[in-house]
C-alpha positions in Angstrom: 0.0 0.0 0.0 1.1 3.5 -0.7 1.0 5.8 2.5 -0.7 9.3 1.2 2.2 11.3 3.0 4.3 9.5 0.3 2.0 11.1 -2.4 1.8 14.3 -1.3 6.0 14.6 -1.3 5.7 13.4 -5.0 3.6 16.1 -6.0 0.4 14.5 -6.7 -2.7 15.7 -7.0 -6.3 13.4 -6.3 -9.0 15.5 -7.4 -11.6 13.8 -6.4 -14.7 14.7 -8.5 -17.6 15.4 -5.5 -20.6 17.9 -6.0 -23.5 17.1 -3.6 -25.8 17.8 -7.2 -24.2 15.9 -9.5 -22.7 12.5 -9.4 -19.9 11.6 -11.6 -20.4 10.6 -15.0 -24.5 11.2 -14.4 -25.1 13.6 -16.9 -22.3 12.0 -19.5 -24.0 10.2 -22.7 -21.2 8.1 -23.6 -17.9 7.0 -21.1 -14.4 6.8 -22.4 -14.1 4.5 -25.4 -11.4 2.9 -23.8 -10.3 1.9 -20.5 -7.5 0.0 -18.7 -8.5 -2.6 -17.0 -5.9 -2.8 -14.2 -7.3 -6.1 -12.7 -6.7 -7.9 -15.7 -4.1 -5.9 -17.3 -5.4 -4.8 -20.6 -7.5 -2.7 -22.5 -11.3 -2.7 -22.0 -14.2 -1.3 -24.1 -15.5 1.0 -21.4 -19.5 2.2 -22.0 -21.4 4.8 -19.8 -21.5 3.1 -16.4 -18.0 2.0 -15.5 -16.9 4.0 -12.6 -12.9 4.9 -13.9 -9.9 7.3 -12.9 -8.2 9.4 -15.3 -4.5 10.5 -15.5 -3.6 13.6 -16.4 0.4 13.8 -16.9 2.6 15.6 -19.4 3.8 13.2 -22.7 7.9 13.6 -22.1 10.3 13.4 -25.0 11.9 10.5 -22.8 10.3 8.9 -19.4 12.7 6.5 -17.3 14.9 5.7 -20.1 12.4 5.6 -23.1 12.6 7.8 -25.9 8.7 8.9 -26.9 8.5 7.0 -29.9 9.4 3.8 -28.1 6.8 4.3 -25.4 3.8 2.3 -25.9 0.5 3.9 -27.3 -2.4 2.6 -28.9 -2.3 2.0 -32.4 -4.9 0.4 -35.0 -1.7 -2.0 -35.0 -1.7 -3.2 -31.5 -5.5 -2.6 -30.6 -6.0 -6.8 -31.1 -2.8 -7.5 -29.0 -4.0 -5.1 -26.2 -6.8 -6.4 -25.9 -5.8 -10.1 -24.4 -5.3 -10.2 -20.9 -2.2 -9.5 -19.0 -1.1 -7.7 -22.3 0.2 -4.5 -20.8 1.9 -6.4 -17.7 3.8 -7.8 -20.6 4.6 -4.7 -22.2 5.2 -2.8 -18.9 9.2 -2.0 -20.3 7.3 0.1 -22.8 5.4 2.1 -19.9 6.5 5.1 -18.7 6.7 5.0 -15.0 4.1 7.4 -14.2 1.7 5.0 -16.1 2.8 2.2 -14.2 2.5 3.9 -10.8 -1.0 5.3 -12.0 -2.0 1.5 -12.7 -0.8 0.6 -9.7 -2.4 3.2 -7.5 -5.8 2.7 -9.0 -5.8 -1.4 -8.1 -4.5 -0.3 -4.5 -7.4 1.9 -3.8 -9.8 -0.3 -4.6 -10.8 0.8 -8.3 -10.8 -1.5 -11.4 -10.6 1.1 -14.5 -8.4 4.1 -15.5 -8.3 6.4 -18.1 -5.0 7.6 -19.7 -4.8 9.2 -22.9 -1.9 7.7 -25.0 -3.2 3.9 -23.8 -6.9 4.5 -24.0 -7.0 7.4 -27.6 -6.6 5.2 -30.9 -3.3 7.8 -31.5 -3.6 6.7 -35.3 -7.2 6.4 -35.8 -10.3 8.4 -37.6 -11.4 8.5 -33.8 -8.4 10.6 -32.5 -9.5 14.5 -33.2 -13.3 13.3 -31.8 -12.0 11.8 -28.5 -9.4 14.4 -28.0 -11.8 17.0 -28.2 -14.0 15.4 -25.4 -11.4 15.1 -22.7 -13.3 17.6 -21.0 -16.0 15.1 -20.7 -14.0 12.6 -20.1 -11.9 13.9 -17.1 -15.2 15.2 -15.4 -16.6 12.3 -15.8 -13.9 10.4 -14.0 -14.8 9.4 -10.5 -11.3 10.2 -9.3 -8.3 12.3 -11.7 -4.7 11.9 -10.4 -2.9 15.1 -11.5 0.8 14.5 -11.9 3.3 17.0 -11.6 6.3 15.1 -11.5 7.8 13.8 -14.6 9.9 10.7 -13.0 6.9 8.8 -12.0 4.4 9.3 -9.0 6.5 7.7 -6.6 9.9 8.4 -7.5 12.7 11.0 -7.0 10.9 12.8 -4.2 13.1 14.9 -2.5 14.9 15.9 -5.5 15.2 18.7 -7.9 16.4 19.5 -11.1 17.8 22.7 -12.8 15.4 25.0 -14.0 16.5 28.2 -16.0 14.3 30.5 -14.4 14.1 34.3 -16.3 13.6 36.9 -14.1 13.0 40.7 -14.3 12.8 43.2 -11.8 11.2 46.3 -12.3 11.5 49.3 -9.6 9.1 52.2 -9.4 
């Protein structure tokens, strides 16, 4: 189990979506297309009424050692593949940490689906534009969105910082 002082030193962000008018996803026509499903380790249809998480991270040119193009996405090409069970456990070398500690966080709280954009967008498809332009809908409609601000991973490299050109003008009146 993760402690939640643990999060908070990684610079994570739960947003947990709570409004005592609205519930989650009520007012949503369609859910994500796609999901993760973390429980069985693949990809998942989703439809209206599964209860998900969504990630909302920055794409990085290269995440714990894996240049961007080398990080998996879905693809018309792989869509079959990810589909079978245990399929991204296999791939997880492909994963940018942050993906991996997003899967992992949503099994250890209980939850069975998660939403992340570069495993759960066709990035290839007629679809793309369509589902890109409802992320709105999609991250309100999330139960739960983990906001990360820390590129090396949820749970990694707390406690350290890296350079950072800041540019910075004074004025005096």
């Amino acid at each position: 189990m993760i402690p939640a002082n643990h999060c908070l030193k990684t610079q994570l962000i739960i947003n947990l979506h709570f409004d005592m008018d609205h519930v989650p996803g009520s007012d949503q026509p369609k859910g994500p297309t796609w999901l993760i499903d973390v429980k069985e380790g693949r990809l998942f249809q989703g439809n209206h009424q599964n209860r998900y998480i969504a990630l909302s991270y920055t794409w990085h040119d290269s995440a714990n050692g894996i240049d961007r193009m080398n990080q998996l996405k879905l693809l018309t090409s792989n869509m079959s593949s990810m589909l079978a069970p245990n399929s991204l456990k296999r791939n997880t070398s492909q994963l940018p940490a942050i993906i991996q500690d997003a899967i992992e966080l949503t099994g250890n709280i209980g939850e069975r689906y998660l939403w992340v954009g570069r495993l759960c967008i066709v990035q290839d498809g007629p679809q793309k534009q369509f589902e890109c332009m409802r992320m709105d809908e999609i991250y309100s409609g999330a139960y739960v969105t983990i906001v990360a601000a820390a590129e090396g991973g949820l749970f990694r490299n707390y406690g350290k910082s890296s350079k950072r050109s800041v540019n910075k003008t004074s004025h005096k009146y």
